[in-house]
C-alpha positions as CSV (number, residue, x, y, z in Angstrom):
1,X,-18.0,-10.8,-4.0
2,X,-18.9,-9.1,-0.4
3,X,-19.6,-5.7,-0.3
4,X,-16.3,-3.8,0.9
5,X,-16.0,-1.2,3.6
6,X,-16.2,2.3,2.1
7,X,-12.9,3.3,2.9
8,X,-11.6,0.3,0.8
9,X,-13.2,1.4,-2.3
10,X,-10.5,4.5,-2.6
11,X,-7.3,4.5,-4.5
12,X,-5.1,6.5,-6.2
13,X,-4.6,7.1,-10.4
14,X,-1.8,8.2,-12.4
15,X,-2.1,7.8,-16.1
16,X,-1.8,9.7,-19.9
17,X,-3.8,9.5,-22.8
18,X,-3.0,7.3,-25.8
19,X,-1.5,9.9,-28.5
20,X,1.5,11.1,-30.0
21,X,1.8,13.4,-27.0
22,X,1.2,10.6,-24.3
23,X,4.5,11.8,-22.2
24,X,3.4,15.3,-22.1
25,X,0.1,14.6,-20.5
26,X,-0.8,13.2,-17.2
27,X,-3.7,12.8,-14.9
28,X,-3.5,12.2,-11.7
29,X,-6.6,11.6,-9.4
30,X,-8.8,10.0,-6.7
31,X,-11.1,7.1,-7.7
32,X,-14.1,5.5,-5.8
33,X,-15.2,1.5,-6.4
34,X,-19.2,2.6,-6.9
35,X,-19.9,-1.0,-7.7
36,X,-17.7,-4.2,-8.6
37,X,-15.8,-2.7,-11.6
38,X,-17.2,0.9,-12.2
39,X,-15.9,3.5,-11.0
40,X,-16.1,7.1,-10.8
41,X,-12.5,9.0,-11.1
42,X,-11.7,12.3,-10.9
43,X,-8.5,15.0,-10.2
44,X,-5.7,17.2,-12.1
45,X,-4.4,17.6,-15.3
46,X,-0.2,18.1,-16.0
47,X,0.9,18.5,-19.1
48,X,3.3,20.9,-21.1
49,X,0.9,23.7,-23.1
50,X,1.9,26.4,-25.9
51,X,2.5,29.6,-24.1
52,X,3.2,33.0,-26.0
53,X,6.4,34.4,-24.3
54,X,5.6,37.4,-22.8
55,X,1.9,36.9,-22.6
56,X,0.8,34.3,-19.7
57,X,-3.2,35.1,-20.5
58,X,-2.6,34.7,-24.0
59,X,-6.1,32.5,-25.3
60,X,-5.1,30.7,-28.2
61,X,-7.8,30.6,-30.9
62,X,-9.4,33.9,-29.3
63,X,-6.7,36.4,-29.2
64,X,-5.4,38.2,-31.7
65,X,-1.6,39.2,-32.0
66,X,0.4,40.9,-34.0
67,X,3.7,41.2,-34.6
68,X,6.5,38.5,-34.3
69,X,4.6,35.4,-32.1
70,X,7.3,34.0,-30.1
71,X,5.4,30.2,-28.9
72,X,7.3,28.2,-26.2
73,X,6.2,24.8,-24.3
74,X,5.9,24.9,-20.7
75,X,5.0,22.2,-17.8
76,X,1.8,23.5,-15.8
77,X,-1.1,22.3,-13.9
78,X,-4.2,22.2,-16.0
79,X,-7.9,22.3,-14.9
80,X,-9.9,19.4,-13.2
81,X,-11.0,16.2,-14.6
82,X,-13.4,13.7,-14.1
83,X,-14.1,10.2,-15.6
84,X,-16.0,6.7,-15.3
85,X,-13.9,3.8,-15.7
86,X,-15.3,0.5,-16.3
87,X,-13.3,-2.7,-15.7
88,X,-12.6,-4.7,-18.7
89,X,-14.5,-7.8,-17.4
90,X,-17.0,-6.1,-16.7
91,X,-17.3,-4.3,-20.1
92,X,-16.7,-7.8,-21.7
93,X,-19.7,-9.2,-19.6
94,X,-22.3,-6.1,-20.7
95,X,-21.0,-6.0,-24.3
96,X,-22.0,-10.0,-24.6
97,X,-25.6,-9.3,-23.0
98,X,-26.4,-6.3,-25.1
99,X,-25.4,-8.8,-28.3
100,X,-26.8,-11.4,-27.1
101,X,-26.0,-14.8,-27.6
102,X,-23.5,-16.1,-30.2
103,X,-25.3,-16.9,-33.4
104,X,-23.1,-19.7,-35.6
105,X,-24.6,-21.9,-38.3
């Protein structure tokens, strides 16, 4: 394949993990082609987290409360990510040269 103009190797990502919580967690970013299949991906995270009502800066794990702990889900923006993504044709091709070449009787 020709290499592509820079500008063509942009594009847009929307996705969620694979979970039991896959439609409260979604990503949504800006991806660059580096090379044919591999690519570097990166943006925010929005997903509905445990709040303490009452307490925005509440750190779960950290904090300690006492009293009656009143926990309620909300929808907000979470921090950055960033990710490489490999094309599955391309991860098929690797995988076969790094185990080399079928061995059958």
């Amino acid at each position: 394949m020709e290499p592509r103009y820079w500008k063509e190797r942009f594009g847009i990502s929307v996705g969620t993990n694979l979970s039991d919580k896959s439609f409260e967690n979604f990503f949504v970013g800006i991806n660059y082609e580096i090379r044919n299949g591999l690519y570097l991906n990166g943006g925010i995270h929005y997903g509905r987290v445990n709040t303490v009502v009452g307490n925005d800066n509440f750190d779960f794990g950290n904090d300690v409360f006492e009293g009656t702990l009143e926990i309620r889900k909300e929808w907000k923006i979470g921090g950055p990510y960033i990710s490489i993504n490999i094309d599955t044709d391309v991860f098929a091709k690797v995988f076969k040269n790094i185990m080399g070449p079928s061995r059958t009787p």
